[in-house]
N, C-alpha and C positions, 0 to 999 in steps of 0.2 A: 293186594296192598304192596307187592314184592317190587310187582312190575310197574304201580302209580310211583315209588319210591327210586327205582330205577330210572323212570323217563324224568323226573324233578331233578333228579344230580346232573344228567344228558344235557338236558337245557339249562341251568346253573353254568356249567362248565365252557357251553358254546356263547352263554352271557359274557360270562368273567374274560375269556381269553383275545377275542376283538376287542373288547372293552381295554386291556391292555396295552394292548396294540396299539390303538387311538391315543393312549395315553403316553405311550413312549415317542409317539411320532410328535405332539404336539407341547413334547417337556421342554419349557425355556431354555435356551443356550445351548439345543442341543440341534446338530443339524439333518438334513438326512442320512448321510454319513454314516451318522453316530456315534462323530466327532462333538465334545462337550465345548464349551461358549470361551473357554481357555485355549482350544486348540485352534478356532477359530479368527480368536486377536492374534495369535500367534504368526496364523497364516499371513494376517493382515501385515503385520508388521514387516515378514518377509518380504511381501510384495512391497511394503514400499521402501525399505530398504534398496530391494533389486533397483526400482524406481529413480529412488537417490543417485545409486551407482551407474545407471545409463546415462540420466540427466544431467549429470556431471563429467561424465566422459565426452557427451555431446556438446558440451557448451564448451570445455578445455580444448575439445580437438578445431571447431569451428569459429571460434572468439580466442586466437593464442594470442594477441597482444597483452602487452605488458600493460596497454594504457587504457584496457577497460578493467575496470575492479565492478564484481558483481556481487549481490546476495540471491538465492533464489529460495523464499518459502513457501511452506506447506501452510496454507491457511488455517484447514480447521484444526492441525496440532500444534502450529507453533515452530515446528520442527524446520530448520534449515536444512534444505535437501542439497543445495550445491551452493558452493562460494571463491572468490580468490578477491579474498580484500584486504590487505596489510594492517592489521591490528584496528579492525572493526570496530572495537568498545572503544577506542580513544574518542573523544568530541574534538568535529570538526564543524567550521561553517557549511553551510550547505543550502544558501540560499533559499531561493522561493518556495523549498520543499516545508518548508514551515508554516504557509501560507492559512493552511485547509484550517488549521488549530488555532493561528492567531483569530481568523473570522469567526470560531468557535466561543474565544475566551471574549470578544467583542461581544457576541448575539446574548452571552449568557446577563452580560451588566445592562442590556436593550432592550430586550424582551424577545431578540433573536429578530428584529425588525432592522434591518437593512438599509442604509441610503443607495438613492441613485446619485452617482458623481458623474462630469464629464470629464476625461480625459485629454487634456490640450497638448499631449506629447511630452515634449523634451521640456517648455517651461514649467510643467506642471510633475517636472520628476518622471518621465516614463522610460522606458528603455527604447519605446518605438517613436521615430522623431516626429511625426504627424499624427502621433496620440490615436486611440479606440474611438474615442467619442465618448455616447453616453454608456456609460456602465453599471450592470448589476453586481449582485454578488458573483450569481454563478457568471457571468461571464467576465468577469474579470480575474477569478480564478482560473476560465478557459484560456484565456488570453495573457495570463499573470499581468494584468496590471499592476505596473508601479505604482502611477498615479490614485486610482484607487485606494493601495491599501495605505500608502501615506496617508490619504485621508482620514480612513479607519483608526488609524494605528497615532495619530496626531498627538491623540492625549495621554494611551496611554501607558502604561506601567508596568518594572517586572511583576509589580507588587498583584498586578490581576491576574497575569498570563500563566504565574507558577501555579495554583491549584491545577491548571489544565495543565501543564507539563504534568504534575505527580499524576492524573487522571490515564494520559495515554503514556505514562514511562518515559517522559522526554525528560534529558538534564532541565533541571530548573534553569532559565536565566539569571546572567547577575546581574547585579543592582545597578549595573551604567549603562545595562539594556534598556532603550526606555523606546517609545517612538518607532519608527519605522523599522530602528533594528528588530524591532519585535516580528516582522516580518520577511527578517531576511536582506534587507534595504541596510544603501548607508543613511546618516541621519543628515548629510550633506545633500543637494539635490546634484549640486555640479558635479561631486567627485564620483556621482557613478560610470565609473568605466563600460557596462556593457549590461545587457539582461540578465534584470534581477539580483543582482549582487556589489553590496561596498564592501568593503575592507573594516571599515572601523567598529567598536565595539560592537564586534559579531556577535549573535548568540550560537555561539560551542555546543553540538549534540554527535552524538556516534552514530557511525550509521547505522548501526543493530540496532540502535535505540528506536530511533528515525523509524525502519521500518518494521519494526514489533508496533511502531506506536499509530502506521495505515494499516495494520492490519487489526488493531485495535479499532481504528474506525469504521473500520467496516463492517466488522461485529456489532458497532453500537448506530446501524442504521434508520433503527428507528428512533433513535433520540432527537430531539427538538435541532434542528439547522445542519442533522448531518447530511437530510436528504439533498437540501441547497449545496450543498458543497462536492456529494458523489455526481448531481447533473454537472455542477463546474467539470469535474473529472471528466464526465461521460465525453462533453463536449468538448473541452482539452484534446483526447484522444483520437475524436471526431476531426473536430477544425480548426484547433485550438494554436497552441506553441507543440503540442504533444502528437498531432497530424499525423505524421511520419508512422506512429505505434498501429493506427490504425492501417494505415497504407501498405504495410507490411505484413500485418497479417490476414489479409487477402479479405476473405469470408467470414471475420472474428472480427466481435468489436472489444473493448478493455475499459478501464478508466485508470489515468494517468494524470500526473503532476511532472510537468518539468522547472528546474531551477539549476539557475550556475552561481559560483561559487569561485573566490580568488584560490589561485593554484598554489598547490601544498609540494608538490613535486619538485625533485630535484633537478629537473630539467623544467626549470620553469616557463610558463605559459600566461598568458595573460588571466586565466580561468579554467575551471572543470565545468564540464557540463553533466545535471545529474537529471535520471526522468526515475522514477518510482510506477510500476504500471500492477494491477490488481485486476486478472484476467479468469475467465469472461468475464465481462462487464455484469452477467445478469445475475451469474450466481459465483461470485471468486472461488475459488479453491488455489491457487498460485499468486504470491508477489515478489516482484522482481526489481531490486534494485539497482541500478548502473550508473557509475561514474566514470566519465569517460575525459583524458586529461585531453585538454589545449582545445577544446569545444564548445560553444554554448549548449545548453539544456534543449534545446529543439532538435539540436544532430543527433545527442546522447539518445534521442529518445528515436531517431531510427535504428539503431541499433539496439537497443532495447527490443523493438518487434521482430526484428529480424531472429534475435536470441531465441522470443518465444516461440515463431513459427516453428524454429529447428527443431521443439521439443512437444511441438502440439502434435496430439496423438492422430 
């Protein structure tokens, strides 16, 4: 009975002690290491801090003009890893970059159903003088139609647009926004000086705002008319006004929005050119926003690829 009692504990014991073992390797949060799930975000944190700090040094020592102003974020935190943009939070116009949202605040009173319009050029308000032609959504976003979104935008009102500003973080428009400014557009067709942007009752957004609020959209990609609008992007970046983002970074593709914007600088210019790009195109983890002074929105946005190729791993 000594020695049945003796071989029972034996094997109890060679039970209990792998069984342990198994147990400690597969405790949540804990790694092989056996470092626990705190010391782990920790690490994370470090690296992307370090991350920050290169990325930033890289873009300062290879983009030293005074006359690009950039943001660069971290998609899935939110987090701005690098930047040099003179008082960010102030609202400024910023053209066509408004674009993606006003066809948003459209689709929602439509049922997110779309007209095709022809684009006849310069009488029909475009910035390009022998017009697109016929136009969809998405490609009139690739191309930033003017003409286009005048159409869109004909009827309506801050009174629609503001739910979506407070939806993606954008200043609300005010109340003499109505019409075309709703897209970045003068409400004149003559007075537009050049692509994508008038002067008068602009609608005022920050660029922080601006781009907290594509990266808010690309978060909500499966909502109803956003996928219409990230092809707009895709193709933008492709063959769009936005070209140039693709062209530069080689073997990557993005999705991009370009828009210019009357010049806020003391060394005044007829326009700023702004591109917004949300890279890779297939799964973002990075966006990047650039305003680049005395440019339209198609130059900005080479330099914008060029930014990211510096810092593509």
């Amino acid at each position: 009975m000594r020695i049945l009692a003796l071989l029972l504990v034996i094997v109890g014991l060679c039970l209990l002690f792998p069984g342990s073992q198994r147990a400690q390797r597969s405790t949540p949060g804990r790694s092989d290491s056996g470092m626990d799930g705190r010391s782990n975000l920790s690490s994370d944190s470090r690296g992307t801090s370090l991350f920050a700090q290169s990325t930033a040094q890289t873009l300062h020592r290879d983009f030293p003009s005074d006359d690009i102003s950039f943001l660069l974020i971290d998609i899935p935190s939110g987090e701005v890893l690098a930047s040099r943009w003179d008082h960010p939070e102030i609202p400024i116009a910023m053209g066509s970059l408004v674009k993606p949202f006003t066809a948003l605040a459209y689709g929602e009173g439509h049922d997110f159903r779309y007209p095709v319009h022809i684009c006849r050029g310069a009488s029909t308000g475009c910035w390009r003088p022998r017009g697109h032609g016929k136009m969809d959504l998405t490609s009139a976003i690739a191309q930033s139609c003017n003409s286009y979104f005048r159409m869109l935008t004909a009827q309506m009102t801050a009174a629609e647009m503001t739910p979506f500003a407070a939806r993606f973080g954008l200043q609300p428009p005010s109340k003499e926004n109505s019409g075309p400014a709703l897209a970045g557009l003068s409400n004149h067709v003559a007075a537009d000086p050049g692509p994508d942007h008038g002067s008068d009752t602009a609608w005022l957004i920050a660029p922080l705002n601006m781009a907290r609020a594509y990266r808010e959209l690309i978060r909500s990609r499966y909502d109803r008319g956003v996928r219409l609008v990230l092809d707009g992007m895709a193709q933008s970046a492709r063959q769009g006004t936005a070209a140039d983002v693709d062209r530069a970074l080689l073997n990557s593709v993005a999705l991009a929005k370009t828009g210019t914007a009357p010049c806020i600088h003391a060394r005044h210019a007829p326009g700023d050119g702004f591109t917004v790009v949300l890279f890779p195109a297939g799964h973002p983890t990075v966006l990047l926003l650039v305003r680049v002074h005395g440019v339209p929105g198609s130059q900005a946005a080479g330099i914008a690829g060029r930014m990211l190729r510096s810092i593509e791993p």
